[in-house]
N, C-alpha and C positions, 0 to 999 in steps of 0.2 A: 750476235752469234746464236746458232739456235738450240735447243738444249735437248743431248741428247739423253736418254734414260738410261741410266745403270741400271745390271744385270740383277741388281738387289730391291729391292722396297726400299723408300726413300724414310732415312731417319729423320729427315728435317723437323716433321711437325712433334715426333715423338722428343724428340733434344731439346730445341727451342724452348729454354727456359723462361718465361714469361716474367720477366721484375720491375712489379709494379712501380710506378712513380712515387716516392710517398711527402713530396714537396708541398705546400700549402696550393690548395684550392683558390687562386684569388687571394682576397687578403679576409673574404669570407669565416672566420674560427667556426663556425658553425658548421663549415662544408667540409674544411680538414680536419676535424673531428672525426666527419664523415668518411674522410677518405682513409684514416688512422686506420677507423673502426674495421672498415671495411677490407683495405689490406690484411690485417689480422686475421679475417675468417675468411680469408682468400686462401693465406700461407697452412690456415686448420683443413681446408677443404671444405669449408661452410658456404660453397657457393649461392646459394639462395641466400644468403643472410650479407655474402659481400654483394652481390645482384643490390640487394634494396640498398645496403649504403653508396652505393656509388652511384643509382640514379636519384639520391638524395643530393649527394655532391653535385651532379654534373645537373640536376634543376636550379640549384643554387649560382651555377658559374657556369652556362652551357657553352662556353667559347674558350673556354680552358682546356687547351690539348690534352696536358696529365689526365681531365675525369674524363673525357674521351677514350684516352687509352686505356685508362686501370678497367671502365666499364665493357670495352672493348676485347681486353682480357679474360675476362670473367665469360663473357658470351663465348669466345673461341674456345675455351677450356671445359665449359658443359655442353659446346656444340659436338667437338671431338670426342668426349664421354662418352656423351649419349645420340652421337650421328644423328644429330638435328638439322639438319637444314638451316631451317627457321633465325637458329641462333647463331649457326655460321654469317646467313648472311646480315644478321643485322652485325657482328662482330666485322664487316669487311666493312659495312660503313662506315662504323665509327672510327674504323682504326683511318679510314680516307678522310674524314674529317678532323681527325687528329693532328695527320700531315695536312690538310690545305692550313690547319690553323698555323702550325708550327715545321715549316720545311724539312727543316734539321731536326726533327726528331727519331734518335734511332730505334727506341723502342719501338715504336708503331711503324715504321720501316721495316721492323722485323720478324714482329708481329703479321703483319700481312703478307710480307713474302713467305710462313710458313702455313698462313691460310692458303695463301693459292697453291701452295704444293699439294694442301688436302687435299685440296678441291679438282684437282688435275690440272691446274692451271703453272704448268712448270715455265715454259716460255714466259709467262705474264711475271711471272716471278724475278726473273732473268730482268727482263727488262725493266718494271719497277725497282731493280737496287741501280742500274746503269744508268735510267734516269735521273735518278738522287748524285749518284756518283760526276753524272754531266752539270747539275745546278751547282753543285758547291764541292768544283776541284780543288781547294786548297783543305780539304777536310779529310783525314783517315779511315775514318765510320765506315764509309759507304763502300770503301775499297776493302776492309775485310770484314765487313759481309759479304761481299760479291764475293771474294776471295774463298769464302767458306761454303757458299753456293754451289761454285765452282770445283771446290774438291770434293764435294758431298756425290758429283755425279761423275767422280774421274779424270776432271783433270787439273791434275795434279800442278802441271808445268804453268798452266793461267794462273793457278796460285800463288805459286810463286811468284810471279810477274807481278800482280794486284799487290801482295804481301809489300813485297819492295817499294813499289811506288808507296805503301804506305809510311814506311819505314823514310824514306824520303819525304813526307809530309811530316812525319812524327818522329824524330829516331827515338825515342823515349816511349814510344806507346806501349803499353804493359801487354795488351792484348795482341798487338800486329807481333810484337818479339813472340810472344808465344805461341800464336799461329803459325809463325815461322816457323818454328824447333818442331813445331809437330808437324808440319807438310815434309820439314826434312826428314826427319825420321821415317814417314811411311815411305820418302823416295829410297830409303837405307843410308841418308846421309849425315849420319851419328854425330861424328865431329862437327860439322855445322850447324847441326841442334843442339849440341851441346854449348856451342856459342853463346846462342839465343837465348839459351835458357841463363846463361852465368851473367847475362848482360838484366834480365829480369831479375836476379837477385842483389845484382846490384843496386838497381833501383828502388826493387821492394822486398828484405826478407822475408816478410811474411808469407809470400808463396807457395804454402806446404808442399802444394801440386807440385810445382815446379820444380823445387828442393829434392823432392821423391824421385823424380825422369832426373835430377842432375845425380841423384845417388847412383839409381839404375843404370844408367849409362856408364858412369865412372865402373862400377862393377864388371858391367860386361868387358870393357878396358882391361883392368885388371885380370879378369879370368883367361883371355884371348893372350896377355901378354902383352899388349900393344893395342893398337885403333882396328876395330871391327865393326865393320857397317851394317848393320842392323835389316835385312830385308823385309822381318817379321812381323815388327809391329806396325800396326794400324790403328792409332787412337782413334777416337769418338769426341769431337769439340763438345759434345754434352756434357760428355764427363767430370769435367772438373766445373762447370756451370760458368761456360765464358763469355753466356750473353749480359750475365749479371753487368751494367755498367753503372750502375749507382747506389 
């Protein structure tokens, strides 16, 4: 399908929370040191100082997806800064050699699908989560991020359709329920996010986010008297940092 532009500037690259890997390098200690250190001054904004540890890592173990991405990371994040060229494109490489190494990787899956929206490359984008989404159907990953692709430029009703099938892959996924509750809610359809969201605290109190939109909601219930569907809100999947997956 081809992708068309929303009326707005695309939040995608600004959202796309970037979270690094921080699993061992190899069985290298020397490299996950590296990669410690370097996540660290990733999370301070010490970019040039996560830059050097992570090309210390990924010299140590150049075929390890994780220091592909974490390095990968770090270039897209001072390419965006400071509208580099330069370090965009060396950050699309790495994040493509992170995927030939490891298929199933969502990070760098996602990662690059919001390089190419920098970069105006919004179709290519489209199509690299569909590609992922066609290697490995029995997997939820790929279906909400495409899902979340897909609401970011309006439509709303693909998402929910991706959402589902994922939910049909996973009914337990923390992230596809919560993707859900907020596609509902921007369609006004309160009650059914309110669902989603009591079926996430089911699973994980901890939530706060969640907890918060289930308070919200119950209120606006209460103040109405009764179920009022909500035409108003329009979350930001940035917001609560939903790309964080480890």
């Amino acid at each position: 399908m081809s992708a068309t532009k929303p009326n707005t500037s695309m939040p995608w690259q600004a959202l796309a929370i970037l979270a690094l890997c921080v699993s061992a390098v190899g069985c290298n200690l020397g490299a996950q040191q590296s990669n410690i250190v370097g996540q660290q001054a990733y999370q301070n904004g010490n970019y040039m100082q996560a830059l050097g540890r992570f090309q210390q890592a990924l010299s140590q173990n150049p075929n390890n997806p994780d220091a592909n991405y974490n390095l990968a990371a770090t270039f897209y994040s001072m390419g965006k800064n400071q509208g580099n060229a330069q370090y965009l494109s060396q950050a699309e490489q790495l994040y493509r050699k992170a995927i030939s190494l490891n298929g199933q990787h969502s990070e760098a899956h996602r990662g690059l699908a919001a390089l190419l929206i920098e970069t105006g490359r919004e179709q290519y984008a489209f199509d690299l989560l569909d590609g992922w989404k066609q290697r490995v159907p029995n997997s939820a990953e790929p279906l909400i991020e495409l899902a979340r692709l897909y609401q970011e430029y309006g439509d709303n009703q693909h998402a929910t359709d991706l959402l589902a099938d994922a939910l049909k892959v996973d009914g337990n996924n923390l992230r596809a329920l919560k993707a859900m509750g907020r596609v509902r809610e921007t369609q006004g359809q309160s009650l059914l996010a309110l669902d989603n969201y009591m079926r996430v605290l089911q699973l994980d109190g901890s939530q706060t986010d969640v907890a918060q939109r289930v308070a919200s909601l119950q209120q606006q219930f209460s103040q109405s008297g009764g179920l009022q569907q909500n035409q108003n809100y329009s979350p930001r999947y940035g917001s609560t940092n939903p790309w964080q997956t480890r």
